[in-house]
PDB file of N, H, CA, C and O in Angstrom:
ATOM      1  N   UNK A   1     -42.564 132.420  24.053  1.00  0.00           N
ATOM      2  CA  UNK A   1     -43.969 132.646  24.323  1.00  0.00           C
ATOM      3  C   UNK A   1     -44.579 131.337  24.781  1.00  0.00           C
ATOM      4  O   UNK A   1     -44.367 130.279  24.189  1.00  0.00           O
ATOM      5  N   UNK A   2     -45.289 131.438  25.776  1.00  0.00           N
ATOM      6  H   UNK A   2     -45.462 132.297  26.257  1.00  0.00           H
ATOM      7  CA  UNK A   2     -46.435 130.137  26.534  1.00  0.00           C
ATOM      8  C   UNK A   2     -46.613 129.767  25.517  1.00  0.00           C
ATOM      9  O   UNK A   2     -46.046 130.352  24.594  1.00  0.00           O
ATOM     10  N   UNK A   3     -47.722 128.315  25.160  1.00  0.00           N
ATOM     11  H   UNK A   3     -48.183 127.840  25.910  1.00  0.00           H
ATOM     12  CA  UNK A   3     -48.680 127.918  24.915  1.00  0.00           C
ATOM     13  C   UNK A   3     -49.982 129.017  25.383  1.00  0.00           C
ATOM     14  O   UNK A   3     -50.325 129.407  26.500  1.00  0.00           O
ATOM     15  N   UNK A   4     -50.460 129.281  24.172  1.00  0.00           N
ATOM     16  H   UNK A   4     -50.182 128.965  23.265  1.00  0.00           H
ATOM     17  CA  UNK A   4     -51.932 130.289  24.723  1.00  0.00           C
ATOM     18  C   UNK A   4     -53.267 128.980  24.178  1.00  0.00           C
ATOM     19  O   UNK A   4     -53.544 128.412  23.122  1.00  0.00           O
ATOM     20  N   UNK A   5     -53.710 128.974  25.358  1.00  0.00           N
ATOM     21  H   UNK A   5     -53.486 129.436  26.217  1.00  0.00           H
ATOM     22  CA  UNK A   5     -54.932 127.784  25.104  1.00  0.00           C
ATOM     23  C   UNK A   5     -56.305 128.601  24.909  1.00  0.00           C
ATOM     24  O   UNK A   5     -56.310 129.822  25.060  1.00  0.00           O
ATOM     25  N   UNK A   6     -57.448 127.901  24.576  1.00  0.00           N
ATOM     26  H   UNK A   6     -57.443 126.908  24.454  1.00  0.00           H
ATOM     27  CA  UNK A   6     -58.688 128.604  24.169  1.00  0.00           C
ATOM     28  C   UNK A   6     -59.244 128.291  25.517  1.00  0.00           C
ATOM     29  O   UNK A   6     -59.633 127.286  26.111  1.00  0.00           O
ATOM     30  N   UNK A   7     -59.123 129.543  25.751  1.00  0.00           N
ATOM     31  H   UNK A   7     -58.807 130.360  25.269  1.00  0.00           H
ATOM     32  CA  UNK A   7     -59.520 129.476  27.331  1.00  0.00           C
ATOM     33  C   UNK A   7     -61.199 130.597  27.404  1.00  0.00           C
ATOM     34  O   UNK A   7     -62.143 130.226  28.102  1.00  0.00           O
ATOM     35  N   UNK A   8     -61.246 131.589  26.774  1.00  0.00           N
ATOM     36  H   UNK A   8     -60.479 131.891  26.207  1.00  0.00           H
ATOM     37  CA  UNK A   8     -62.190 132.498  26.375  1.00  0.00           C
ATOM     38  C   UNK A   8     -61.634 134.252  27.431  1.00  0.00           C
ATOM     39  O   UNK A   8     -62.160 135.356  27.572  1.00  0.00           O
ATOM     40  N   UNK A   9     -60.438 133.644  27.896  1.00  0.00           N
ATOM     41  H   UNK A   9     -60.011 132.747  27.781  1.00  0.00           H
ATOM     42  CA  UNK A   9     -59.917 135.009  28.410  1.00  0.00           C
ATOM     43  C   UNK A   9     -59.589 135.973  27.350  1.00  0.00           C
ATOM     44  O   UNK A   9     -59.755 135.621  26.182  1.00  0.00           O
ATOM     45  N   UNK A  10     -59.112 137.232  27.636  1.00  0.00           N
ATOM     46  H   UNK A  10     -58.977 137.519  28.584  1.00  0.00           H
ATOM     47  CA  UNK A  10     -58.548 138.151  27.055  1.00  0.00           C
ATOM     48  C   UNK A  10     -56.921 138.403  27.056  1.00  0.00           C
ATOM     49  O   UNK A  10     -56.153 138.153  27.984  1.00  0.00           O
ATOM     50  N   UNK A  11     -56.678 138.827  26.083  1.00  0.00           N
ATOM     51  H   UNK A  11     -57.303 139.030  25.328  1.00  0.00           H
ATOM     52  CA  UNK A  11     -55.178 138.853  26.429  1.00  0.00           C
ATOM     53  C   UNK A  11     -54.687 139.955  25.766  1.00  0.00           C
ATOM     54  O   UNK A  11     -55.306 139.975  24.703  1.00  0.00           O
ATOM     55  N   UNK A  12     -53.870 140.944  25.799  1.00  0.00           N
ATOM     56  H   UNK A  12     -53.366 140.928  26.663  1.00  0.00           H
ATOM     57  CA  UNK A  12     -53.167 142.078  25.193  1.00  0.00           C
ATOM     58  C   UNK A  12     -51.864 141.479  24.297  1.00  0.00           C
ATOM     59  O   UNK A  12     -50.801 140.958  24.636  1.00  0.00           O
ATOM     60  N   UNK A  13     -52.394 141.771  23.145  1.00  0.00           N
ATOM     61  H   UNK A  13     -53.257 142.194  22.871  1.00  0.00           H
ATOM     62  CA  UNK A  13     -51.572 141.463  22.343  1.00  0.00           C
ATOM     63  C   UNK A  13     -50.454 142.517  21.566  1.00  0.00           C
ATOM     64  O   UNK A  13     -50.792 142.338  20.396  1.00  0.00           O
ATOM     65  N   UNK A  14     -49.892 143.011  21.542  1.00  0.00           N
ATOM     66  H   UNK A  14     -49.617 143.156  22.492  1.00  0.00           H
ATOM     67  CA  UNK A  14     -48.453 144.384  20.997  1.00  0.00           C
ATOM     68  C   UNK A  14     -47.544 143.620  19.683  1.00  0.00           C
ATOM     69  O   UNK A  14     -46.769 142.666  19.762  1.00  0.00           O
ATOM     70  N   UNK A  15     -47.882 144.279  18.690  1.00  0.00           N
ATOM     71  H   UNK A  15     -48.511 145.054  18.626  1.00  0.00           H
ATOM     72  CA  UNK A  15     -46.880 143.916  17.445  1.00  0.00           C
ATOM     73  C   UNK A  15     -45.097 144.818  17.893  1.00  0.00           C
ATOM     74  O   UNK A  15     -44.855 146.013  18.064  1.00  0.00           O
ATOM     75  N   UNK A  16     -44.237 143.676  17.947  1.00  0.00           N
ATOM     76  H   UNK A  16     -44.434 142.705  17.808  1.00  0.00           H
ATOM     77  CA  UNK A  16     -42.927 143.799  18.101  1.00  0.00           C
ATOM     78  C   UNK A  16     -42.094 144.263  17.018  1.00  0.00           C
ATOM     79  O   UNK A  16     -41.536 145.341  16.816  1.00  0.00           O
ATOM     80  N   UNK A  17     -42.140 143.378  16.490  1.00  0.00           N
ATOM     81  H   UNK A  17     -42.594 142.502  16.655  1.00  0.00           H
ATOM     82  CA  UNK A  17     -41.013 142.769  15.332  1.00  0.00           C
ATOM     83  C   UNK A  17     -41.887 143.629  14.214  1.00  0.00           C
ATOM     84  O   UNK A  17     -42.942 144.147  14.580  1.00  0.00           O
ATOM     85  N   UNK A  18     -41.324 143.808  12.523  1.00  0.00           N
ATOM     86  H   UNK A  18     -40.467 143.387  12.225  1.00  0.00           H
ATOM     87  CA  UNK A  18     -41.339 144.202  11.986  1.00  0.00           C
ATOM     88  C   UNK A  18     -42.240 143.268  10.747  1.00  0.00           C
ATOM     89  O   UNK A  18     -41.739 142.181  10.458  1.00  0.00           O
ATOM     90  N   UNK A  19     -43.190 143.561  10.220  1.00  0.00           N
ATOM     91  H   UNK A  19     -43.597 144.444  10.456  1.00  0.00           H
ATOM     92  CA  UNK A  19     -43.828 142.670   9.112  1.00  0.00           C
ATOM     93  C   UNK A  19     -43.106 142.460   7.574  1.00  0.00           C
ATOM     94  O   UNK A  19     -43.403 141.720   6.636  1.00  0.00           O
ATOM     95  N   UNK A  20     -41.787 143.679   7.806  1.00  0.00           N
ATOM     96  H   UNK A  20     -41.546 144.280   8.568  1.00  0.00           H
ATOM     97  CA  UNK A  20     -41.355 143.634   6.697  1.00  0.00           C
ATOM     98  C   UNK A  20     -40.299 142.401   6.433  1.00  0.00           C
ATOM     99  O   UNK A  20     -39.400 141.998   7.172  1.00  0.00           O
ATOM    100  N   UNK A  21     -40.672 141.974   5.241  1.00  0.00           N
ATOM    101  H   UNK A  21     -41.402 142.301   4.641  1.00  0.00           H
ATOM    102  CA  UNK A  21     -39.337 140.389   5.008  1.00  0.00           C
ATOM    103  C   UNK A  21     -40.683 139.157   5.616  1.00  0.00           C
ATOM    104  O   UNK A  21     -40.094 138.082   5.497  1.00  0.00           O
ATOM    105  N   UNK A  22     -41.801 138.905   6.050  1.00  0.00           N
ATOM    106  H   UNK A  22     -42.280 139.778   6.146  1.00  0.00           H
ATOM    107  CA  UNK A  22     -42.803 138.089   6.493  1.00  0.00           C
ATOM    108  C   UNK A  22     -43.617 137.725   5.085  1.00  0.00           C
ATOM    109  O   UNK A  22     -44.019 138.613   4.334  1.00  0.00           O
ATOM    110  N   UNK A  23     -43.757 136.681   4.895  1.00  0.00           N
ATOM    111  H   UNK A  23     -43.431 135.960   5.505  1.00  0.00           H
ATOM    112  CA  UNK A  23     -44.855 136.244   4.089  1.00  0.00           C
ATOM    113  C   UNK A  23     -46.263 136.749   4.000  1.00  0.00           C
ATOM    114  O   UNK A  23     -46.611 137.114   5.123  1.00  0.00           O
ATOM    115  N   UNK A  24     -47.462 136.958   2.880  1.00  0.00           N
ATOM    116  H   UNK A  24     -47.179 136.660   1.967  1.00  0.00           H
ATOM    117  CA  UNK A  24     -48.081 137.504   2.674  1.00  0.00           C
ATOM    118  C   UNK A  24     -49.228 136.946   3.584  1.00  0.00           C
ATOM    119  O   UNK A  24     -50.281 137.495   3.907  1.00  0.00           O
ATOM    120  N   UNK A  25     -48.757 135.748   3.899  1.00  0.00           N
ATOM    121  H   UNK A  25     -47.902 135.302   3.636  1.00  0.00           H
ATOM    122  CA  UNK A  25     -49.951 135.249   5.261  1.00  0.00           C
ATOM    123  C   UNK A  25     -49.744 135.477   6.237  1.00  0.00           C
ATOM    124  O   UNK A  25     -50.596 135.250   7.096  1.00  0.00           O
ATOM    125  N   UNK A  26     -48.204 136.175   6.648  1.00  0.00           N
ATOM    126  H   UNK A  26     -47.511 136.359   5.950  1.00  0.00           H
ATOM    127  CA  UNK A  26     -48.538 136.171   7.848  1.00  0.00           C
ATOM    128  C   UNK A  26     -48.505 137.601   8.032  1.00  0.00           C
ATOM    129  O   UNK A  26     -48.514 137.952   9.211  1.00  0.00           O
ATOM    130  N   UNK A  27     -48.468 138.563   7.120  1.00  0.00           N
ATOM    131  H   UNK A  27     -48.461 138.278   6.161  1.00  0.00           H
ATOM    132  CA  UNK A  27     -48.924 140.200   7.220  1.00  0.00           C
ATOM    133  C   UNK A  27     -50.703 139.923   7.189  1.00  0.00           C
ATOM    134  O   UNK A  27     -51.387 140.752   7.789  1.00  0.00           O
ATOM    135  N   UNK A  28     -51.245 139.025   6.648  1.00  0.00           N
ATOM    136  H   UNK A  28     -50.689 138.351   6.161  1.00  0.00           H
ATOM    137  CA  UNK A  28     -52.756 139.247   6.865  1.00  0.00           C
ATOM    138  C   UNK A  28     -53.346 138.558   8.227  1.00  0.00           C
ATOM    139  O   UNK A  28     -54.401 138.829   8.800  1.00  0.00           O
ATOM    140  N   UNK A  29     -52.615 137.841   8.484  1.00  0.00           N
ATOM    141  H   UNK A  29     -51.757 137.621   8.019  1.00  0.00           H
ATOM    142  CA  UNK A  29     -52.810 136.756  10.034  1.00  0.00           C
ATOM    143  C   UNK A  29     -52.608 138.124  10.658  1.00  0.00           C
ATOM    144  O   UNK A  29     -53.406 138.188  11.593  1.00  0.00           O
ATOM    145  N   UNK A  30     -52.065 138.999  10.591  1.00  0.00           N
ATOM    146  H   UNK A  30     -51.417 138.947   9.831  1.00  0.00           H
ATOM    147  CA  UNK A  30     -51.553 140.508  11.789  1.00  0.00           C
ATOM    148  C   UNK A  30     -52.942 141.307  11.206  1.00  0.00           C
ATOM    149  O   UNK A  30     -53.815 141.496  12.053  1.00  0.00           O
ATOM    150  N   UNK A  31     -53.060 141.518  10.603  1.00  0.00           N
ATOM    151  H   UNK A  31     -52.351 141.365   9.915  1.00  0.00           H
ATOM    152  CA  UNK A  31     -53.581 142.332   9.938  1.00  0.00           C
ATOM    153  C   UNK A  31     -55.160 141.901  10.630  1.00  0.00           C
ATOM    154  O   UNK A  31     -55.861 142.724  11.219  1.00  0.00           O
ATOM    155  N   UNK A  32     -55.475 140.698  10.456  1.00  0.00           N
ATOM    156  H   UNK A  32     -54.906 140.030   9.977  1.00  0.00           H
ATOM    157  CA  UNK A  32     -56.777 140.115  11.153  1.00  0.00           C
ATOM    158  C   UNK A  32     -56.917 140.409  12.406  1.00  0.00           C
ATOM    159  O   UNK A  32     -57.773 141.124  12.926  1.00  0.00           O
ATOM    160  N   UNK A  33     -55.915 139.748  12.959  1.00  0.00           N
ATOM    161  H   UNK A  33     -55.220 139.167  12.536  1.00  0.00           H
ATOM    162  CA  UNK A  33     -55.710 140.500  14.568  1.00  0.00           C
ATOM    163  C   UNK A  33     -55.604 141.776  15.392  1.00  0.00           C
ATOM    164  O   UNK A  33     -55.480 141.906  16.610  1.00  0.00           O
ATOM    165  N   UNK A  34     -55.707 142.921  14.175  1.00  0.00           N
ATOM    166  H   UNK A  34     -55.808 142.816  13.185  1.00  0.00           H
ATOM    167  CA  UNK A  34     -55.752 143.932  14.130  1.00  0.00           C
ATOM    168  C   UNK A  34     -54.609 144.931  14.304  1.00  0.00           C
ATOM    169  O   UNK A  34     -54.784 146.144  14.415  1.00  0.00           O
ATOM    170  N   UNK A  35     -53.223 144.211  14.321  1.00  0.00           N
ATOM    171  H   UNK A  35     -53.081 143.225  14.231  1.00  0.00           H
ATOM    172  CA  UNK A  35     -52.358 145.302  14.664  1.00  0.00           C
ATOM    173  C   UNK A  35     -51.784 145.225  12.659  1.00  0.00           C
ATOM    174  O   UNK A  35     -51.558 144.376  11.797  1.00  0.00           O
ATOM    175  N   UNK A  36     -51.790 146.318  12.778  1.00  0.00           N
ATOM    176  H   UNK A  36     -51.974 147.008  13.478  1.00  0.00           H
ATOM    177  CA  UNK A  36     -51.003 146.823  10.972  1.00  0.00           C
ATOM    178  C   UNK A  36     -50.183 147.863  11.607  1.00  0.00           C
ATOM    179  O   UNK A  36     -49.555 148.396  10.691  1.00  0.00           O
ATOM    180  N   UNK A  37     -49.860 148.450  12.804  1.00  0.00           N
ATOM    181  H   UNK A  37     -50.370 148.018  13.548  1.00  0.00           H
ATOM    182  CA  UNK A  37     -48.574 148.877  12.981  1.00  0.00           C
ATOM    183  C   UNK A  37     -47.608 148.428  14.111  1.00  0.00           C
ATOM    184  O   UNK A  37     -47.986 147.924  15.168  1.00  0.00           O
ATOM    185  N   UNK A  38     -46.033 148.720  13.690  1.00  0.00           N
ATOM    186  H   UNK A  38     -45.726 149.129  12.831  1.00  0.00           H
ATOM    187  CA  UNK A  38     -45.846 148.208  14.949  1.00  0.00           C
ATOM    188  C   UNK A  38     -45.833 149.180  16.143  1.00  0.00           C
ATOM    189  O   UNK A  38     -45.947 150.405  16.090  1.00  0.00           O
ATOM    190  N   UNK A  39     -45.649 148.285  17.392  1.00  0.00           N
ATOM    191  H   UNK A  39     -45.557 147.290  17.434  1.00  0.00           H
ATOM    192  CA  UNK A  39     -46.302 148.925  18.947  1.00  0.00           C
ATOM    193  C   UNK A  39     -47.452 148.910  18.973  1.00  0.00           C
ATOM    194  O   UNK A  39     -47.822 149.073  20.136  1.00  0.00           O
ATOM    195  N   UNK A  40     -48.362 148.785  18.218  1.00  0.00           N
ATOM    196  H   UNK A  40     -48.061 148.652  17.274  1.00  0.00           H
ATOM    197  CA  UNK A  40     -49.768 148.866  18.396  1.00  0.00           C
ATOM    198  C   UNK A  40     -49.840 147.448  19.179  1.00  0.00           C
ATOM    199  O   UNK A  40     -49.301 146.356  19.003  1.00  0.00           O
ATOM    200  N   UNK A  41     -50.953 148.085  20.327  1.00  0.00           N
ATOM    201  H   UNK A  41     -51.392 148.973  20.469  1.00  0.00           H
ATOM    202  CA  UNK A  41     -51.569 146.992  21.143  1.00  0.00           C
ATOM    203  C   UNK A  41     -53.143 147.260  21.282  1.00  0.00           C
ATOM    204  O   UNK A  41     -53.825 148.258  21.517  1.00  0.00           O
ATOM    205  N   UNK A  42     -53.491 145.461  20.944  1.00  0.00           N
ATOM    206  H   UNK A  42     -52.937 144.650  20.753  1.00  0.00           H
ATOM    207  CA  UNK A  42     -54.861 145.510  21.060  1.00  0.00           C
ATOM    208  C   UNK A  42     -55.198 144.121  21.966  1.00  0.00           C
ATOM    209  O   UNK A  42     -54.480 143.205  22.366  1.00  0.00           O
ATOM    210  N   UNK A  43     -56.858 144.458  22.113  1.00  0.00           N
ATOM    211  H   UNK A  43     -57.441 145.203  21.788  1.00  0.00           H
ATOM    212  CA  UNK A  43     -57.138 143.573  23.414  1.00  0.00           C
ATOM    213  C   UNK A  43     -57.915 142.202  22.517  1.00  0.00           C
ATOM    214  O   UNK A  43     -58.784 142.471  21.687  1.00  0.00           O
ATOM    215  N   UNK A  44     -57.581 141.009  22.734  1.00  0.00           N
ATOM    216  H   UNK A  44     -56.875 140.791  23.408  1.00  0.00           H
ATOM    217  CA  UNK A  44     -58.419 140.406  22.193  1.00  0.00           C
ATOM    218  C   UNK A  44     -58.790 139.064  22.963  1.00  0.00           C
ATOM    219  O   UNK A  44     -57.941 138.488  23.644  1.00  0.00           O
ATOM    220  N   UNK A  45     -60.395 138.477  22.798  1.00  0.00           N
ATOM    221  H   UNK A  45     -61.084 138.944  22.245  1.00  0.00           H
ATOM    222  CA  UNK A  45     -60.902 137.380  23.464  1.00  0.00           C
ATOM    223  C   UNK A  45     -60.066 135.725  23.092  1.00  0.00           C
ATOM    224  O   UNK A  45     -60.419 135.208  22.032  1.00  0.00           O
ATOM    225  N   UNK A  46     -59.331 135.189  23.684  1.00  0.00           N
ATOM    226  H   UNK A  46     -59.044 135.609  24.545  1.00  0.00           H
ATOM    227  CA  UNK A  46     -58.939 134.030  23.007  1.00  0.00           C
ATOM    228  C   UNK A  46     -59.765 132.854  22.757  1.00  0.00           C
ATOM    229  O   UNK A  46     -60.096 132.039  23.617  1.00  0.00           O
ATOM    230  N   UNK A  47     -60.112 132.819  21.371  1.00  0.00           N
ATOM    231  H   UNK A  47     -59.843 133.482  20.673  1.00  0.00           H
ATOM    232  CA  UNK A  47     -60.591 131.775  21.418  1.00  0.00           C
ATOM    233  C   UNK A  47     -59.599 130.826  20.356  1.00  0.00           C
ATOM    234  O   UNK A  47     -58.403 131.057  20.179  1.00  0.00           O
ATOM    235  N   UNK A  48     -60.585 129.403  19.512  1.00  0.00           N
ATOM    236  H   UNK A  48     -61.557 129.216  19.656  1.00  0.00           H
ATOM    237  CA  UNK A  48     -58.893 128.714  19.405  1.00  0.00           C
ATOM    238  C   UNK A  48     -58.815 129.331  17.987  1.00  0.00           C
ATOM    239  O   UNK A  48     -57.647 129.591  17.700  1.00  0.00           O
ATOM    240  N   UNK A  49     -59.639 129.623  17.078  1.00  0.00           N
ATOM    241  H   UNK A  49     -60.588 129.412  17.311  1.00  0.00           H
ATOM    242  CA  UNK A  49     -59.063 130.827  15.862  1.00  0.00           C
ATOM    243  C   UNK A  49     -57.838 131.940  16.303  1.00  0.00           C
ATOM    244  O   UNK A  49     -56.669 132.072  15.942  1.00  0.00           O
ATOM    245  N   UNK A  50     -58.438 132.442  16.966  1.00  0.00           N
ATOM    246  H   UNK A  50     -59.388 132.335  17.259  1.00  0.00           H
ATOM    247  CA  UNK A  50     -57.424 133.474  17.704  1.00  0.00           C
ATOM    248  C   UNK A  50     -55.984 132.602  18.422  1.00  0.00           C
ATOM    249  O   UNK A  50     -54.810 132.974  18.426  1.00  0.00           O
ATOM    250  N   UNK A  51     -56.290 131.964  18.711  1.00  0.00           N
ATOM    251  H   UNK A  51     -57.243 131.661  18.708  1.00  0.00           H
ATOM    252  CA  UNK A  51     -54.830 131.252  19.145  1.00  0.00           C
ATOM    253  C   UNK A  51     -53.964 130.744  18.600  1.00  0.00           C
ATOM    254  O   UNK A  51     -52.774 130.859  18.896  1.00  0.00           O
ATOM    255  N   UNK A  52     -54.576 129.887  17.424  1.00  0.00           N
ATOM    256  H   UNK A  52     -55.542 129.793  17.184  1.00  0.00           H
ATOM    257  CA  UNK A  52     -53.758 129.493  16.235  1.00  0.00           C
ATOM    258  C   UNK A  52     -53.593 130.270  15.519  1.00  0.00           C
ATOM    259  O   UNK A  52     -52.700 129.944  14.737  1.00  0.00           O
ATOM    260  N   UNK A  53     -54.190 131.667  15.236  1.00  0.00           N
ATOM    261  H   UNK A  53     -54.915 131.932  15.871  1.00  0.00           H
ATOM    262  CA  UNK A  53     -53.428 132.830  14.898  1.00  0.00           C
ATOM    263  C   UNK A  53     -51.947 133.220  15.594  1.00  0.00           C
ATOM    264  O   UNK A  53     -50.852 133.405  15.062  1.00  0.00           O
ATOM    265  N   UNK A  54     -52.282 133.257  16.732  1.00  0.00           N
ATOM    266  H   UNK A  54     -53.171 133.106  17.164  1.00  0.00           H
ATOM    267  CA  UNK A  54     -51.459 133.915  17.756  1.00  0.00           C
ATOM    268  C   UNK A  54     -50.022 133.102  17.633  1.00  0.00           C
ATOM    269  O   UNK A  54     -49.004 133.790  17.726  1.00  0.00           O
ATOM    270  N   UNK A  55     -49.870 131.549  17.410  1.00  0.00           N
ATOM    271  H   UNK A  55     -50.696 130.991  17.335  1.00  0.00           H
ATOM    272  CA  UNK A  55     -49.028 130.759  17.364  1.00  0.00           C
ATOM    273  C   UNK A  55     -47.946 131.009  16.091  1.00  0.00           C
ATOM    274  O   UNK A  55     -46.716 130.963  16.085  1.00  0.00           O
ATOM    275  N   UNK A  56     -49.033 131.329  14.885  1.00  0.00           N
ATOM    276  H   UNK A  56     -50.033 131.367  14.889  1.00  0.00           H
ATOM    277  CA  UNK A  56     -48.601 131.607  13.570  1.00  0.00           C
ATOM    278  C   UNK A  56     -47.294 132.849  13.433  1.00  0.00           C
ATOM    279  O   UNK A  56     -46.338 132.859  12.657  1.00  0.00           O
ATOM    280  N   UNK A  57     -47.583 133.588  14.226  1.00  0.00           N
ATOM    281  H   UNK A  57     -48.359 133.580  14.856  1.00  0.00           H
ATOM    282  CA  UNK A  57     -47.201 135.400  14.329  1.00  0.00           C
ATOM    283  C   UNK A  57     -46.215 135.104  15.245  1.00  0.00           C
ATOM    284  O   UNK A  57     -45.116 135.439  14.803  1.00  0.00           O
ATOM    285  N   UNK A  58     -46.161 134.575  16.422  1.00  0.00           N
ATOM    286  H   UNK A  58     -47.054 134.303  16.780  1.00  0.00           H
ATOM    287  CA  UNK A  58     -45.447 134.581  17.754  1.00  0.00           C
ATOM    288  C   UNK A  58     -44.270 135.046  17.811  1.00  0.00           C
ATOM    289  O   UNK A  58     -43.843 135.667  18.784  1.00  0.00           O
ATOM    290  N   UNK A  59     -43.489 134.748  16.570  1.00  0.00           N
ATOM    291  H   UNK A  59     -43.837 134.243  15.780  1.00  0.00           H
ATOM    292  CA  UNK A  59     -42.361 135.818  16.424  1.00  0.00           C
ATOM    293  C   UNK A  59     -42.025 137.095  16.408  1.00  0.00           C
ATOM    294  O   UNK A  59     -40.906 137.609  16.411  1.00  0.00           O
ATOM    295  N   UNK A  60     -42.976 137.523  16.392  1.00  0.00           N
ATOM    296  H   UNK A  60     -43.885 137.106  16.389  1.00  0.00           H
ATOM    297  CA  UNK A  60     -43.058 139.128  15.925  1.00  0.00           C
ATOM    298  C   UNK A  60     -44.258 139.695  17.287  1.00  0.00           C
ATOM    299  O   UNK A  60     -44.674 140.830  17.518  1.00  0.00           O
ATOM    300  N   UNK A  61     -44.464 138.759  17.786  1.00  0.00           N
ATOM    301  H   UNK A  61     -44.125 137.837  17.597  1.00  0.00           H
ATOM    302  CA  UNK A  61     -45.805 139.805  18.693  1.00  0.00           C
ATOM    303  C   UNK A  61     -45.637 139.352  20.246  1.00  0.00           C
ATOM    304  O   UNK A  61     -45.161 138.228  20.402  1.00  0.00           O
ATOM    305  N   UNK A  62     -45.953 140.052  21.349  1.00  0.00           N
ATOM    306  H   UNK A  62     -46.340 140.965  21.222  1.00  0.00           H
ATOM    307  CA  UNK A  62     -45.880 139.381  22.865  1.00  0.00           C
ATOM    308  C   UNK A  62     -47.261 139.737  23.167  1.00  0.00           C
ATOM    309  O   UNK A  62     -48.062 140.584  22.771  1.00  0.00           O
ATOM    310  N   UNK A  63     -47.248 138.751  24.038  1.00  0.00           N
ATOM    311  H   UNK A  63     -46.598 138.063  24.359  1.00  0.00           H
ATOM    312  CA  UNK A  63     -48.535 138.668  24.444  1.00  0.00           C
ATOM    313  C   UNK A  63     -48.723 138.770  26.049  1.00  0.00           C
ATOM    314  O   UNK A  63     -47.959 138.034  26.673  1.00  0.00           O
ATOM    315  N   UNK A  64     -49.544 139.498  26.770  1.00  0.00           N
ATOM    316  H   UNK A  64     -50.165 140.096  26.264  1.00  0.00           H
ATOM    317  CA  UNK A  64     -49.763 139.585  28.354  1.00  0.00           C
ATOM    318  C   UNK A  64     -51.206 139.349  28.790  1.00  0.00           C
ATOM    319  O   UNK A  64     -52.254 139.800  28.326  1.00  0.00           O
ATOM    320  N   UNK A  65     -50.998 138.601  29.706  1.00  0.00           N
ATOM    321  H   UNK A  65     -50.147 138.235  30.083  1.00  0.00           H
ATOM    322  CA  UNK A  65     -52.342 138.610  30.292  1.00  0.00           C
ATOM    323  C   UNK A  65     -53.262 139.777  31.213  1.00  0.00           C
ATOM    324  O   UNK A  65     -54.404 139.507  31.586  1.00  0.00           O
TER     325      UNK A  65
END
């Protein structure tokens, strides 16, 4: 995965990978971002909260512009 910078674009974010076996921060870091299932895709504004989220998860989620 890129570097995602706080740019104030949008980006489509899709949970991949599985939350199960993940630490309890990083099921709520998903959970914030709004996907709690997987395949679920949602649209979100990047800002740098959201990005350093996005960095946290990166294993488990792809991201498209």
């Amino acid at each position: 995965m890129e570097m995602i910078s706080a740019s104030g674009k949008t980006v489509k974010v899709r949970l991949e990978g599985s939350y199960i076996g993940c630490t309890r921060r990083q099921r709520e870091t998903l959970r914030g971002l709004g996907l709690n299932r997987r395949g679920r895709t949602v649209t979100v504004k990047v800002t740098e909260p959201v990005a350093g989220m996005l960095r946290k998860v990166q294993h488990l989620v792809a991201v498209e512009e």
